[in-house]
Phi, psi and omega in degrees: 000295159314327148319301165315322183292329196265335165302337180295311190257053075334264166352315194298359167278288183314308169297285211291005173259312149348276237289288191336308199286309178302338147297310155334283170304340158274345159292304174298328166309324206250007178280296194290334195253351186277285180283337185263325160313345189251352170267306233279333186288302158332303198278331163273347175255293185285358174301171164284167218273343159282318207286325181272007153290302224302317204267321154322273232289292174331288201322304192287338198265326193272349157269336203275356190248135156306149150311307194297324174288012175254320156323307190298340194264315146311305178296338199243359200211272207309309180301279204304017189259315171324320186112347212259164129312094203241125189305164174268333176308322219249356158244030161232356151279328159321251217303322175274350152267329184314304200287327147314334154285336153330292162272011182280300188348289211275326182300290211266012156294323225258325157333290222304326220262055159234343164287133169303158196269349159303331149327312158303340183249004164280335182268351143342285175262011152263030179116348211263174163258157218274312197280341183280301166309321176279302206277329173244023175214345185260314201288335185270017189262309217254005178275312193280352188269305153296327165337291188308311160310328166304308175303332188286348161263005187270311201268005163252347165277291159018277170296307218277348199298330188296005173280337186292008150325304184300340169232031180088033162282148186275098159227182205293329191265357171263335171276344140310324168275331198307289178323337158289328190301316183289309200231035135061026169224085181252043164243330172275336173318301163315326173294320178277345200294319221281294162317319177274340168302316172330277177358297165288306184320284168303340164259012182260293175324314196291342213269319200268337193283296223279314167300329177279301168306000148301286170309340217282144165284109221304126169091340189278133191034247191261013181310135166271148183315078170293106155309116199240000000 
């Protein structure tokens, strides 16, 4: 156990540059599943009846694939048919936002098609145009609506970045085993590993909670009364 303990703080540089890379990767991932999800949403609810096959289709293959087969499938077949070199960092931040946009997607459809549809034909009929209407008054309405269902993607991407295990990104959980390989105590390694997600998890939520009562719209569903 003492070993274990001493292998923890040796060690402990080495992890916390891990923690870095897992934030990376889940912060750009969730960026990339952000921007490519508020397009993928547009083209299925306003689009013509190819761009919402087009998005049906993303949709059932980028949910419908575990991660790791789709890492295996990026990394191993699809990057190399280009010619480039693609860091393993740069094609697992790829595949987990694509796949993330997949579901950022279906959050902000479900947002949009909650809003009445009269807002469109009152903004409609002071002049505006249908791409003017969606851009200042249904996506920021159905964007701050969406949050709550939105926030559930920061601790699932979390979770899903430790598969990028699998094709060598230096993130927490491949610098966690290197350090078992080496000093032969992976039950408190693990244990801490186990412990700083905790972490991330929760301070990422307390974080994404404290922007969503900021942003939430005053009077809209179960939002509370302040009393005056």
């Amino acid at each position: 156990m003492f070993e274990g303990i001493t292998a923890v703080v040796e060690s402990a540089p080495y992890l916390f540059e891990g923690m870095c890379v897992t934030l990376a990767l889940v912060g750009v991932s969730l960026f990339i599943g952000f921007l490519c999800g508020i397009v993928l949403t547009l083209g299925q609810v306003y689009g013509p009846w190819i761009v919402k096959r087009a998005v049906d289709v993303y949709v059932w293959f980028f949910r419908g694939l575990p991660n790791i087969v789709l890492l295996f499938l990026f990394y191993f077949a699809l990057f190399p048919m280009t010619g480039f070199d693609i860091p393993a960092f740069a094609v697992a931040v790829v595949v987990l936002g694509l796949r993330s946009a997949a579901y950022q997607s279906q959050i902000f459809r479900g947002a949009i098609l909650s809003i009445a549809d009269g807002q469109m034909l009152a903004a409609r009929s002071l002049g505006m145009t249908r791409w003017q209407s969606i851009r200042t008054i249904i996506l920021p309405q159905s964007l701050r609506l969406s949050l709550p269902g939105w926030s559930n993607e920061y601790p699932v991407l979390l979770t899903d970045s430790a598969v990028a295990y699998v094709i060598g990104v230096a993130e927490l959980l491949t610098r966690t085993s290197q350090i078992i390989s080496k000093t032969g105590e992976p039950m408190i390694l693990y244990l801490t590993c186990a412990v700083i997600f905790i972490l991330l998890n929760y301070g990422g939520m307390m974080l994404i909670q404290r922007v969503e009562k900021k942003v939430r719209i005053p009077g809209f569903g179960n939002n509370e009364v302040t009393e005056t």
